[in-house]
N, C-alpha and C positions, 0 to 999 in steps of 0.2 A: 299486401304481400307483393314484393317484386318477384315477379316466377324468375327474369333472365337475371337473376345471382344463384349461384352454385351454393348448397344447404352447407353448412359446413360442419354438420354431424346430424347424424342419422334420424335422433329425435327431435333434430331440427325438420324433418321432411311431413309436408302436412299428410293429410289423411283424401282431401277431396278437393283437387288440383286440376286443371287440364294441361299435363305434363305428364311424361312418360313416367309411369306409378314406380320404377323400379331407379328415378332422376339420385334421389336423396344417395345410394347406395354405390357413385359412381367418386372419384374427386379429380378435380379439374384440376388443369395447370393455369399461369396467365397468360401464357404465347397465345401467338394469333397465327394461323391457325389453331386452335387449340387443341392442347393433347387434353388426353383423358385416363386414366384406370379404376378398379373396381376397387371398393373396401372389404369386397368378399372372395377375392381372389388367392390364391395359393393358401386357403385352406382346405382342401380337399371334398368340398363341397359333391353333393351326388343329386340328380335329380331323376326322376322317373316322369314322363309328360302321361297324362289321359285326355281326351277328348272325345266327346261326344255329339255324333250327327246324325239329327233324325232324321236325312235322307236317305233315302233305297241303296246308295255306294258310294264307296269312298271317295271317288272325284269331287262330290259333292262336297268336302268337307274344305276343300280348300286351302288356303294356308294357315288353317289354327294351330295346327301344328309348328309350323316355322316358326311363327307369331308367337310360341311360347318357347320354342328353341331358342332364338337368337338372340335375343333379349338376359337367360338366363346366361350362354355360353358368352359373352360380352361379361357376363359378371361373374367368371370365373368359374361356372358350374360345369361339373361332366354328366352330360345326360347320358345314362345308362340303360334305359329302355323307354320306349314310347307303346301307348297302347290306344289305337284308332280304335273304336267302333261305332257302326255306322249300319 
């Protein structure tokens, strides 16, 4: 499997890759620098985030949060609430 070619449909995307797990879901252009957009984008998509951190406070939890924010919001999703606990 060549990981650096862009999937060119969804159930083209493997299951157990060392590549960003959400890659297949994206579609590239061929300019260089290269553009990009999502295949999930401008449908209305809603996301709710949870994480969970079995340290004493919330500092502790670090960026799992962002880590599953931005990733999502890149692919068109609107996060509607996030729930830390910790």
């Amino acid at each position: 499997m060549d990981i650096n070619t862009p999937y060119k449909a969804i159930e083209d995307c493997p299951n157990n890759v060392d590549i960003d797990r959400l890659y297949c879901f994206y579609n590239f252009d061929d300019n260089r620098p290269g553009g990009w957009s999502s295949r999930l984008a401008g449908q209305g998509r809603k996301a709710i985030l949870a994480a969970i951190c079995e340290q004493k406070n919330k500092d502790d939890m670090g960026f799992t949060l962002d880590a599953m924010r931005l990733p999502l919001e890149a692919l068109g999703y609107e996060i509607i609430g996030e729930l830390p606990v910790w």
